[in-house]
FIGU-831508 format. One line per field, with one value per residue: residue in three letters; chain; z, x, y of N, C-alpha, C, O, CB in turn. Coordinates in Angstrom, 2 decimals. Each point is the difference from the previous one (the first is absolute). Glycine has a CB too. Example, Ala and Ser with C-alpha at 12.3 -4.5 7.8 and 13.67 -1.06 7.14 Angstrom:
BEGIN
code <- [ALA SER]
unit <- [A A]
n.c3 <- [7.80 -1.97]
n.c1 <- [13.19 1.54]
n.c2 <- [-5.69 2.22]
ca.c3 <- [0.00 0.06]
ca.c1 <- [-0.89 0.82]
ca.c2 <- [1.19 1.19]
c.c3 <- [0.00 0.73]
c.c1 <- [0.90 -0.77]
c.c2 <- [1.20 1.09]
o.c3 <- [0.66 0.17]
o.c1 <- [1.04 0.51]
o.c2 <- [-0.02 1.11]
cb.c3 <- [0.59 -2.32]
cb.c1 <- [-2.93 0.67]
cb.c2 <- [-1.15 -1.74]
This chain:
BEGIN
code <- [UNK UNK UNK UNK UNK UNK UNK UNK UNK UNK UNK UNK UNK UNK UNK UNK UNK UNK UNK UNK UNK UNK UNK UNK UNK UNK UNK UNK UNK UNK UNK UNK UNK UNK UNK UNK UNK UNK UNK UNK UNK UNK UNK UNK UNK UNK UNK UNK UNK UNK UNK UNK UNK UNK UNK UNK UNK UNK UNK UNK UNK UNK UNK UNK UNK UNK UNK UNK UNK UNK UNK UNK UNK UNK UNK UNK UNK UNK UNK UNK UNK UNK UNK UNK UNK UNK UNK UNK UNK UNK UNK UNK UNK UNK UNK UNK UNK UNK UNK UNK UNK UNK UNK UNK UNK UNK UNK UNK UNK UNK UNK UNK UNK UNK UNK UNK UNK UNK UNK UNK UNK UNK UNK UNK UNK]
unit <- [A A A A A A A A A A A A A A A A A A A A A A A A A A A A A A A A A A A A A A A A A A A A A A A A A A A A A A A A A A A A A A A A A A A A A A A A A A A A A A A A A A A A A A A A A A A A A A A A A A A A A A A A A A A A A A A A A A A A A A A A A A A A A]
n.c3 <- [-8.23 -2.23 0.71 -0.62 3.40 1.73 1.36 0.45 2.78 -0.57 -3.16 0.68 0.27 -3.25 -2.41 1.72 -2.09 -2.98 0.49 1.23 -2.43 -2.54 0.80 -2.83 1.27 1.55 -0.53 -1.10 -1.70 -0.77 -0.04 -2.25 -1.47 0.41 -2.46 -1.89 -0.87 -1.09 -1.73 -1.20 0.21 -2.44 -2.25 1.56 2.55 -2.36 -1.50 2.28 1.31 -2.64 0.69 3.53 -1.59 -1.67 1.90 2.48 -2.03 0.49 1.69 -3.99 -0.85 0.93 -2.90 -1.77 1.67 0.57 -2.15 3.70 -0.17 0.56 1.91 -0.63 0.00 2.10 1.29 -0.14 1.92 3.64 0.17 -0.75 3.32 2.34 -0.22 0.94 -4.05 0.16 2.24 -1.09 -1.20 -0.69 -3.22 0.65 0.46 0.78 2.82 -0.84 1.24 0.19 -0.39 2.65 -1.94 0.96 -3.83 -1.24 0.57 0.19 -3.00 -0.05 0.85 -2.32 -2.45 0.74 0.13 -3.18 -0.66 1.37 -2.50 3.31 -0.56 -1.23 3.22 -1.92 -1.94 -2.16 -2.71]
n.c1 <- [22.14 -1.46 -2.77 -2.60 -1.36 1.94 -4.01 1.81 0.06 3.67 -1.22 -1.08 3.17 0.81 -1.64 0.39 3.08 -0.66 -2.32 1.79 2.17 -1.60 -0.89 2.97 -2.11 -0.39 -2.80 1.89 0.17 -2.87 0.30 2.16 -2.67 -3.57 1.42 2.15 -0.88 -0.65 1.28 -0.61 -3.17 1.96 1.36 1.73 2.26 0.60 1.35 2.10 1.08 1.29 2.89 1.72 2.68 1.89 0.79 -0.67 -2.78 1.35 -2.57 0.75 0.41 -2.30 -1.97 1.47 0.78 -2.80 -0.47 -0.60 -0.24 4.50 -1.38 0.32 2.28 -0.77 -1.84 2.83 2.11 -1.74 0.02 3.57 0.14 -2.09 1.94 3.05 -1.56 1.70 2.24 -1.19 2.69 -1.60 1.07 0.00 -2.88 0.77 -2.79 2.50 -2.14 1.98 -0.34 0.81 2.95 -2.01 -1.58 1.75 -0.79 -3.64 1.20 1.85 -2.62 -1.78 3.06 -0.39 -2.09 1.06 0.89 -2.74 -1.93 -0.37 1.24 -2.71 0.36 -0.42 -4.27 -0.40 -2.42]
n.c2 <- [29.12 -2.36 2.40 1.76 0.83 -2.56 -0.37 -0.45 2.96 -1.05 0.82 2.79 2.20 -0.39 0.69 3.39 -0.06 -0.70 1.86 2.35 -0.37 1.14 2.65 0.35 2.50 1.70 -0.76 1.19 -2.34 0.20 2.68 -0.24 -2.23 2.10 2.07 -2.43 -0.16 3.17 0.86 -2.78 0.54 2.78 -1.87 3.08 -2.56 -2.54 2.71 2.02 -2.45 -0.79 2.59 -0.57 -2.16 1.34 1.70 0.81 0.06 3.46 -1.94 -0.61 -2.30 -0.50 2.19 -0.84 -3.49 1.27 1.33 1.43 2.74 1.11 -0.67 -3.58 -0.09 1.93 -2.94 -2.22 1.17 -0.60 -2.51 0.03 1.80 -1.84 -2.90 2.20 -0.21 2.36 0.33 1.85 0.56 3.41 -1.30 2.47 0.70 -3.28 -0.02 -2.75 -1.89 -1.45 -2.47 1.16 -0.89 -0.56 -0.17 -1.37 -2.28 1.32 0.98 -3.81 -1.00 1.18 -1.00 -3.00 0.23 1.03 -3.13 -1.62 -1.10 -0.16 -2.97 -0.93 -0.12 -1.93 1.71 2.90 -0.13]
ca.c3 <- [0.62 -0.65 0.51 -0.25 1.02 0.78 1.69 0.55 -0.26 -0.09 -1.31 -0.40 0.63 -0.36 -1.36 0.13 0.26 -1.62 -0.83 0.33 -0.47 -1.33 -0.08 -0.70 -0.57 1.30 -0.77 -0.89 -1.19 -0.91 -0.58 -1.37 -1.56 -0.29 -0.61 -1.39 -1.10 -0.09 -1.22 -1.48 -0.44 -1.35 -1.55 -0.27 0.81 -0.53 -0.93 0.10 0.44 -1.26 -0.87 1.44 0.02 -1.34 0.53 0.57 -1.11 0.60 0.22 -0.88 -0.27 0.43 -1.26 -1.47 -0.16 0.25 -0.82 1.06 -0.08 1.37 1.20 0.28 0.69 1.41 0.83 -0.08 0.11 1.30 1.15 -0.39 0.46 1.47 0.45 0.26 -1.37 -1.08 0.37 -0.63 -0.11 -1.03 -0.60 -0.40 0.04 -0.46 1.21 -0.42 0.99 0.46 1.00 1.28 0.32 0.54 -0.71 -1.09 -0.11 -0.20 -1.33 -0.68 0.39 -0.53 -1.23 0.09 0.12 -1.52 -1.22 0.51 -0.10 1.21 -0.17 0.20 0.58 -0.22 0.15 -0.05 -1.56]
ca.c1 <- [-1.30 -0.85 -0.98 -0.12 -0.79 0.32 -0.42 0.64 0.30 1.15 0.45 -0.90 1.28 0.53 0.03 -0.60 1.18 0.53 -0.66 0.24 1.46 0.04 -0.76 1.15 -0.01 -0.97 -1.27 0.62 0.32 -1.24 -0.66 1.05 0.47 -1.31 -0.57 0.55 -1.27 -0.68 0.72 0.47 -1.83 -0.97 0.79 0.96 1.18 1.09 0.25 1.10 0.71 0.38 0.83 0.73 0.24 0.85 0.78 -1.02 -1.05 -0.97 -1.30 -0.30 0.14 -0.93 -0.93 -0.33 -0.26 -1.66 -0.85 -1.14 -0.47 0.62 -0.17 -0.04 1.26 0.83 -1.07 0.42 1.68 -0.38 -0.50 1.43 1.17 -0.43 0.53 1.73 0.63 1.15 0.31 0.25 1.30 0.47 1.31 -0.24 -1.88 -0.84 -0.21 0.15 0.24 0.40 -0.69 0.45 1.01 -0.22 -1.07 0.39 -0.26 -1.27 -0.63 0.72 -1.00 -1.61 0.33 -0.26 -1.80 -0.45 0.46 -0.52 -1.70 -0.39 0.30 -1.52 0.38 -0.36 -1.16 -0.45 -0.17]
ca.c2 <- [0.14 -0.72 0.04 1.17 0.55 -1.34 0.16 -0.13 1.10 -0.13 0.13 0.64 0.93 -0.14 0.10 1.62 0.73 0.44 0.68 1.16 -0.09 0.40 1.56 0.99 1.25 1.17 0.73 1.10 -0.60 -0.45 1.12 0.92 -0.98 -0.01 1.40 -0.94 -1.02 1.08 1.04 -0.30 -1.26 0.51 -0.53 1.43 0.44 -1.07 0.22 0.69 -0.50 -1.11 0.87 0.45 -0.82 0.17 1.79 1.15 0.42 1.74 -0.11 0.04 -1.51 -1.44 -0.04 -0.14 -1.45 -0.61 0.97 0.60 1.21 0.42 0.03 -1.24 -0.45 0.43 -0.66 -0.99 0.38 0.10 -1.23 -0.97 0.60 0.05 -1.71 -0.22 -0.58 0.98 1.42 1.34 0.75 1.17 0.47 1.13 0.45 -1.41 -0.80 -1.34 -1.25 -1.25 -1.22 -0.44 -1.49 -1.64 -0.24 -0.87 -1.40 -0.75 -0.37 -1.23 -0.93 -0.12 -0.36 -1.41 -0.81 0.22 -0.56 -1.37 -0.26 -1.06 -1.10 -0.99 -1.73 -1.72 -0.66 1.69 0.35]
c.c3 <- [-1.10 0.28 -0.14 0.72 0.53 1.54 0.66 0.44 -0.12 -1.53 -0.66 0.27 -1.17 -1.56 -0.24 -0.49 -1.51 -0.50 0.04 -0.77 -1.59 -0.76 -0.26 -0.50 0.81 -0.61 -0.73 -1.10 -1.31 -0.45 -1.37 -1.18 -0.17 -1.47 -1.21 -1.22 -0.39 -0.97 -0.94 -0.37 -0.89 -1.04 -0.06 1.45 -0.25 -1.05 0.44 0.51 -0.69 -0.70 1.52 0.05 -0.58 0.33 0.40 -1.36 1.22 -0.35 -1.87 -0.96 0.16 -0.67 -1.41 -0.29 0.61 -0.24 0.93 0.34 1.41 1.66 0.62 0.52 1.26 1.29 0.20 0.76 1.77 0.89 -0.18 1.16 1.47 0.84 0.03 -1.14 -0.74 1.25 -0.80 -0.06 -1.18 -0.64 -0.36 -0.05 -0.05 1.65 -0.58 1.05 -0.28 0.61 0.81 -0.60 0.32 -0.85 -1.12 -0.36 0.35 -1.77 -1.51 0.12 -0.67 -1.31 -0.23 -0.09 -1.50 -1.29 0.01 -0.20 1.24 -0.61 0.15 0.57 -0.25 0.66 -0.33 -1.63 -0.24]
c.c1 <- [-1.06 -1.77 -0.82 -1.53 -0.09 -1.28 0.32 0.59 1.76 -0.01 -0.37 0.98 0.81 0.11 -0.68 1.46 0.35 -0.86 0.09 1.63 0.19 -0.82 1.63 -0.42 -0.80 -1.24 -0.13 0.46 -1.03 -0.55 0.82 -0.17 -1.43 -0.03 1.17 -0.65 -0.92 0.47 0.33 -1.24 -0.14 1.48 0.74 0.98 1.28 1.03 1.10 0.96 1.00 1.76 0.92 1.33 1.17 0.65 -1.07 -0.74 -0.07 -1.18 -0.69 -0.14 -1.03 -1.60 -0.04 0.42 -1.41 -0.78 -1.09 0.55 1.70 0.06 -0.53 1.08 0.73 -0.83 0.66 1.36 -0.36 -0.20 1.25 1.25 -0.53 0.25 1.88 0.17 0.98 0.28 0.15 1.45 -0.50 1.66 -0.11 -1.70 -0.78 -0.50 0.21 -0.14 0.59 -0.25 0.97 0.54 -0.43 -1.45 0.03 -0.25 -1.46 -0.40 0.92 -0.69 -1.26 0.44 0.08 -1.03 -0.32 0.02 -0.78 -1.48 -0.09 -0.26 -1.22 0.49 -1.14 -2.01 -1.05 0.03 -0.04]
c.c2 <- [-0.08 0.32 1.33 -0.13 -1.12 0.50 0.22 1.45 0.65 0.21 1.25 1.60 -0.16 0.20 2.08 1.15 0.13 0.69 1.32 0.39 0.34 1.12 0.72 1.44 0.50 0.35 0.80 -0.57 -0.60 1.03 0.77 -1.06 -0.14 1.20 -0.33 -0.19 1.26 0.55 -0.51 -0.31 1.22 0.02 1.65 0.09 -1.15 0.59 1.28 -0.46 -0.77 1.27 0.74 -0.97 0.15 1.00 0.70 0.73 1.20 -0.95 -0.07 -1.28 -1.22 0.54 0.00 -1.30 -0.22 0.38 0.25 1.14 0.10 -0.14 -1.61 -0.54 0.50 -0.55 -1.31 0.03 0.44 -0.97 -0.91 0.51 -0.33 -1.78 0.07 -1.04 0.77 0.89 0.84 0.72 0.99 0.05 0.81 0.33 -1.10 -0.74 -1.66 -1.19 -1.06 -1.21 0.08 -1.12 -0.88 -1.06 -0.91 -1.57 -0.49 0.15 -1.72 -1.17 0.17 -0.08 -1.55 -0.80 0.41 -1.17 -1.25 0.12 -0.99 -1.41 -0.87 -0.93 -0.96 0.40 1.31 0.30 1.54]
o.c3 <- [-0.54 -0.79 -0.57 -0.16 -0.37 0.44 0.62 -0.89 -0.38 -0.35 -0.93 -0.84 -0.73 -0.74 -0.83 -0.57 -0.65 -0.61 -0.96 -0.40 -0.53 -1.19 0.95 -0.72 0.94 -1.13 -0.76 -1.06 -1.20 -1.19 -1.05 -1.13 -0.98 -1.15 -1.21 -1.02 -0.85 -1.14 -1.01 -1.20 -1.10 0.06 0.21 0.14 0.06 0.17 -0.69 -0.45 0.56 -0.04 -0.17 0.13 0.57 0.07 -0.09 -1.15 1.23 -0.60 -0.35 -0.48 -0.77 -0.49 -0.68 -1.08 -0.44 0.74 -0.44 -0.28 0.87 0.78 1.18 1.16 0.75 1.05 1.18 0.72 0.77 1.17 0.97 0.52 0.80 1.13 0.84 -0.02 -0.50 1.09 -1.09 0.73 -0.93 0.47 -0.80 0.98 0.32 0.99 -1.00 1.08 -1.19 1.08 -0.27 -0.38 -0.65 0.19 -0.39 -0.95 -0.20 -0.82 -1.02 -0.90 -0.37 -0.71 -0.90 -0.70 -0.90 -0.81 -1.07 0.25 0.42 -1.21 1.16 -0.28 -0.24 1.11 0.11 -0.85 -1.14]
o.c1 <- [-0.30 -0.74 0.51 -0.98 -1.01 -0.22 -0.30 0.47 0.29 0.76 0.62 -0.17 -0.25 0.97 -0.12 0.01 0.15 0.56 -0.44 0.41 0.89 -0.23 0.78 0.72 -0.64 -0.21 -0.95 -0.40 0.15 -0.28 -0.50 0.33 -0.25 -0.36 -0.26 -0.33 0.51 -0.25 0.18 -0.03 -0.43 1.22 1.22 0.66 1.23 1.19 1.00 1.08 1.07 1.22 1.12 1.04 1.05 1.23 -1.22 0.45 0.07 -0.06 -0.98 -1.00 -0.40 -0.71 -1.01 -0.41 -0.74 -0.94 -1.09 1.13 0.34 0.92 -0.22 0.27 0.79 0.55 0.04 0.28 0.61 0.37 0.33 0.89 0.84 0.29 0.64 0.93 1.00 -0.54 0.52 0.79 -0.66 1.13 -0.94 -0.66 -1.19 0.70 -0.64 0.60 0.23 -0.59 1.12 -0.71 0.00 -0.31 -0.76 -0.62 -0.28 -0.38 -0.42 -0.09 -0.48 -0.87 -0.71 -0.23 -0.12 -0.90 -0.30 -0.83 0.95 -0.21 -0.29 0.92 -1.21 -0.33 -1.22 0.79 -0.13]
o.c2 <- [1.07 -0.60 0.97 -0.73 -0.59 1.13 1.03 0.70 1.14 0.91 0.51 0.88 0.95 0.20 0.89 1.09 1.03 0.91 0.64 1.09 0.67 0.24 -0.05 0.70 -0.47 -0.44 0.16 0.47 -0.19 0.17 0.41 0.37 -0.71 -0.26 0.06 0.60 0.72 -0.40 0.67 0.28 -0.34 -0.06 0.03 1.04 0.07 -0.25 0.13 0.38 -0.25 -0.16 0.47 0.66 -0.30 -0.07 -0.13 -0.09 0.04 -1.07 -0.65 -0.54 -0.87 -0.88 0.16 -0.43 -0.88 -0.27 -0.39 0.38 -0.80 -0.24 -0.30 -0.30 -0.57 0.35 -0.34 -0.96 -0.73 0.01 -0.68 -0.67 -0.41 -0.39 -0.65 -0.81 -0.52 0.18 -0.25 -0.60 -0.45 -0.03 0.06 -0.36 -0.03 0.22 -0.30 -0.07 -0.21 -0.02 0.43 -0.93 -1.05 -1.18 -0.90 -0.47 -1.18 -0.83 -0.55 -0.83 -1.07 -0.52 -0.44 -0.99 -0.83 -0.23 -0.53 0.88 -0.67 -0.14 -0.28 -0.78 0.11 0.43 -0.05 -0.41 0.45]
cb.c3 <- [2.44 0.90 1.81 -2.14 -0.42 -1.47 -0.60 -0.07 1.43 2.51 0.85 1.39 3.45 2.87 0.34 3.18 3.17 0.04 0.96 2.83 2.42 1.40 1.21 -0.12 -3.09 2.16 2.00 2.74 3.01 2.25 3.66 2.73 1.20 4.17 3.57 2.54 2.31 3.11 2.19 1.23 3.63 1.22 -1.97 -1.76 1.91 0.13 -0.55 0.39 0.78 -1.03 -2.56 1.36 -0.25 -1.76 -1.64 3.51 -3.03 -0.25 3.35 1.24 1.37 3.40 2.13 0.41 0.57 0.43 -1.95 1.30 -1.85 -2.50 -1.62 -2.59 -2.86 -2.19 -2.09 -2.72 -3.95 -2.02 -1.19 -3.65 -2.75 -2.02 -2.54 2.94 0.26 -4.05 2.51 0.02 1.72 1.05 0.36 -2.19 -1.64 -3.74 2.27 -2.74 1.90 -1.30 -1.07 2.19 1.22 2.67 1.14 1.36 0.70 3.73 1.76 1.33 2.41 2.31 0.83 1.61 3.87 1.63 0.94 1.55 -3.35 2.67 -0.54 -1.60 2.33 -0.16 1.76 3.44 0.77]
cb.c1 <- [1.25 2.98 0.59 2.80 -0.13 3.79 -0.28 -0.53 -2.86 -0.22 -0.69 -2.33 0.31 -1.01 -0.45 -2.04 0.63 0.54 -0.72 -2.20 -0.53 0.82 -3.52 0.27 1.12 2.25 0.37 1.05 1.56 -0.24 -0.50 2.00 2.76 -0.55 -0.76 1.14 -0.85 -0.27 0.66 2.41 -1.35 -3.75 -3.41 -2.84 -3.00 -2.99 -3.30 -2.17 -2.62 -5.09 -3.21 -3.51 -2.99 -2.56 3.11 1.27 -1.63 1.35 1.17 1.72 2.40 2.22 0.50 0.68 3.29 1.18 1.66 -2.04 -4.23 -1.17 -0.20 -1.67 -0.66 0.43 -2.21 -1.70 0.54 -1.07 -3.28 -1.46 0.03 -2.47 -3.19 -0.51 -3.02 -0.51 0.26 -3.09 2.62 -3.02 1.66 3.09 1.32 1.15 -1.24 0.81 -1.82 1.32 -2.39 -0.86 1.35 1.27 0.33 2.04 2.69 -0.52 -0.34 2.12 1.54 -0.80 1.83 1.55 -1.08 1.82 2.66 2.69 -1.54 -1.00 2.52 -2.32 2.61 3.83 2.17 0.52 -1.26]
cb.c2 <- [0.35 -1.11 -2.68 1.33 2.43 -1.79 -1.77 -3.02 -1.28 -2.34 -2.81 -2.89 -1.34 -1.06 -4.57 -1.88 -1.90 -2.70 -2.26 -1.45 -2.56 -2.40 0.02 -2.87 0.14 1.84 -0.48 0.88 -0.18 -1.98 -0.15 0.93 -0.97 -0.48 2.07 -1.77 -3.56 0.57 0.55 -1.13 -1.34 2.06 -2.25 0.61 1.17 -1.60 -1.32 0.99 0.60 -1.29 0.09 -0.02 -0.49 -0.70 0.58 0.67 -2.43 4.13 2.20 2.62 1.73 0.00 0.54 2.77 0.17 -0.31 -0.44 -2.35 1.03 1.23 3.10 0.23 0.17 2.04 1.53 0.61 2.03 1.49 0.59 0.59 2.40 2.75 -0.89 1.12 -0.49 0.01 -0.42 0.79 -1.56 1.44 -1.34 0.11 2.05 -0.83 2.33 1.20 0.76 1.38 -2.13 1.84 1.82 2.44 2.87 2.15 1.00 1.43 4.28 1.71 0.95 1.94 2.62 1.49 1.33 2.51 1.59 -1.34 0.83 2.04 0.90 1.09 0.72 -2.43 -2.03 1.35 -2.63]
């Protein structure tokens, strides 16, 4: 089907249908990979998410790799936790977090884009 927004109203059904067909996702799904994106766009959540990546870290840890104030990072670690980027767990008195598994491979992906320079196209300066 070659066409697009046909007159014809037999076609016009028809193309209505595929186009409905390739709607694959819900609103929820947009909305969750929205606050996603989100939580990572700032640079101190990218950055925890990075050392998250590597291993679990106490709260302690993630300030003194990010040399900011406590209650910052704990501001940061909240909105990561409220999207379903990390999880929390206690060890013994320590509080430590975690990336979400299924996270992993986006941040593998923004590591990729990272390595790549963009490509000048033909006629463009």
């Amino acid at each position: 089907m070659n066409y697009c927004c046909p007159a014809d109203p037999e076609m016009k059904k028809e193309w209505e249908e595929k186009m409905l067909e390739e709607i694959d996702f819900l609103e929820n799904d947009i909305r969750k990979g929205s606050e996603v994106f989100s939580a990572l766009g700032h640079p101190i959540r990218l950055k925890i998410a990075y050392f998250l990546s590597r291993r679990d870290h106490c709260v302690c840890e993630l300030i003194f790799k990010l040399n900011e104030r406590q209650n910052l990072v704990s501001h940061h670690l909240t909105i990561m936790k409220n999207c379903g980027l990390i999880e929390p767990y206690n060890s013994s008195k320590w509080r430590f977090y975690r990336l979400n598994p299924e996270f992993k491979s986006v941040l593998k992906i923004v590591k990729q884009v990272q390595g790549k320079k963009p490509e000048k196209k033909p006629g463009r300066q």
